[in-house]
Structures are given as structure tokens and as C-alpha cells.
C-alpha positions as CSV (number, residue, x, y, z in Angstrom):
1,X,37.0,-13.3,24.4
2,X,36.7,-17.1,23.6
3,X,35.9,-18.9,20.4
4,X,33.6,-21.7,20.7
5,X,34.2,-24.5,17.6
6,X,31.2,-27.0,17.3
7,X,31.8,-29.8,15.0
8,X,28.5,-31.5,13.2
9,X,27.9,-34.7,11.3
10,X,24.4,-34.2,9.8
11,X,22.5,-37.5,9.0
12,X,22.8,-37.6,4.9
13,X,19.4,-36.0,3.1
14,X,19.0,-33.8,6.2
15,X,21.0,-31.2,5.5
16,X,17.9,-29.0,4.6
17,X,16.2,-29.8,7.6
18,X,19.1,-29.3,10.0
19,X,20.1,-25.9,8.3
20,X,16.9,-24.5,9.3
21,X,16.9,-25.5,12.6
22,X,20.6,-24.5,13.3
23,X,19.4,-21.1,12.2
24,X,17.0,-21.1,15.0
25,X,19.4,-22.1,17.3
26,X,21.7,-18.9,15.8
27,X,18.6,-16.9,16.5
28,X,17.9,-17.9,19.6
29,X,21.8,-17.4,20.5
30,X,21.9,-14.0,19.5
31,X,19.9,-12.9,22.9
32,X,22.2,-14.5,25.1
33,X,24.0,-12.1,27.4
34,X,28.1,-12.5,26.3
35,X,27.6,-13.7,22.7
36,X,29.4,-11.7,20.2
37,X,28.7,-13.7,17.1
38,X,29.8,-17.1,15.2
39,X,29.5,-18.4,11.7
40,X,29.3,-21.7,9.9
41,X,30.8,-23.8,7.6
42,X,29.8,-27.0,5.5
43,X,33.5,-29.1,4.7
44,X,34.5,-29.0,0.6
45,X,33.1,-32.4,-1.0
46,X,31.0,-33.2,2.5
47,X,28.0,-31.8,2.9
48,X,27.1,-33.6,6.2
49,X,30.1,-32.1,7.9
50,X,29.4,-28.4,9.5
51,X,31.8,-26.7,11.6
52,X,30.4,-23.5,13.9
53,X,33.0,-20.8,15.0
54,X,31.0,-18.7,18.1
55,X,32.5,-16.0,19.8
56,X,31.7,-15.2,23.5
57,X,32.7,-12.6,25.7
58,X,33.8,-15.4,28.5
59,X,34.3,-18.8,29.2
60,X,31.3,-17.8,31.9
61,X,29.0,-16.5,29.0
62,X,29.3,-19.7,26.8
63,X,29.2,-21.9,30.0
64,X,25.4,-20.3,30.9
65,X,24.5,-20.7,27.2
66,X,25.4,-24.1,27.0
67,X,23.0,-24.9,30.2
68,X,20.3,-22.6,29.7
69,X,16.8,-24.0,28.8
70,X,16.9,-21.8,25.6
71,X,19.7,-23.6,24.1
72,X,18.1,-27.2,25.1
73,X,14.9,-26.4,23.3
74,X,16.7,-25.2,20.1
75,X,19.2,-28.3,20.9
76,X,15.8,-30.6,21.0
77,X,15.5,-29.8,17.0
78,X,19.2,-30.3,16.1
79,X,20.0,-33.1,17.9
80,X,17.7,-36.2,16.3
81,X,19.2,-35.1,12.8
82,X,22.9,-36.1,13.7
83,X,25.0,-39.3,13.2
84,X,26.8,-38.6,16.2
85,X,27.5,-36.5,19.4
86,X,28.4,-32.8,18.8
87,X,32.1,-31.8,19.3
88,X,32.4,-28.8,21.2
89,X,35.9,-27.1,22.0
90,X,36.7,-23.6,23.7
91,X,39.8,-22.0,22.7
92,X,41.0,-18.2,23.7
93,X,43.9,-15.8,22.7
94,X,47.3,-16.5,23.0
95,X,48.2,-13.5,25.2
């Protein structure tokens, strides 16, 4: 298993709009073939500031997520309500 952690900056007054659309993204997640599950977080005293913690089966699994067309489209919605470029790191168990 690997966690995925996705850092967001949200453009300020847009949090409303980007929470709904991250939930679609969630949504549209939840059929991919690997993914186990994932939950966010807003930052104490920043509401702009959202951190996701996804859990995939593989490296593999997240890999095809992160290049289907399914996550583009949802992507297509998030995307034009940040400051800046998603950060996206994969970590896995210490064995």
C-alpha cells in the first residue's frame, strides 16, 4: 500500500467552490481500480491550505489514476481555483 499526500493552496473566497468540486473528484476516485480511500484536511488559522491523504493499493494504481481521463476532467474543475501548482508526494511503509 502507498499513501498519496496532495497539498492545495485554494484561491481566497473559493473555498466553497473548490470543496464541492474536490468532492467530485473524491467521487470520481472512489471507482478507480487500487484506491482504498483518502481524507482531507484544511490547515488551523488557513483556510486556503488543504492537505489530501489517499491510499492506493500500488504505486501502479495511483500512477493510472493520475493519467486517466477521469481524473483530468474532475482536475479541469479544481485546477482554475488554485494559487499555485498542486504538490503531490507518494510515500509507502517502512518495512
Amino acid at each position: 500500500m502507498v499513501k498519496v499526500i496532495i497539498e492545495r493552496r485554494i484561491m481566497p473566497g473559493l473555498e466553497e467552490e473548490y470543496e464541492q468540486a474536490a468532492r467530485e473528484a473524491m467521487r470520481a476516485s472512489l471507482g478507480a481500480r487500487g484506491f482504498i480511500g483518502g481524507e482531507t484536511l484544511v490547515k488551523v488559522g488557513q483556510p486556503d491550505r488543504r492537505l489530501m491523504i489517499t491510499r492506493w493499493r500500488d504505486a501502479r494504481a495511483w500512477k493510472k489514476w493520475y493519467q486517466s481521463e477521469e481524473r483530468a476532467n474532475a482536475m479541469a474543475h479544481i485546477l482554475p481555483l488554485l494559487t499555485e501548482e498542486e504538490s503531490v508526494e507518494i510515500f509507502e511503509p517502512v518495512l
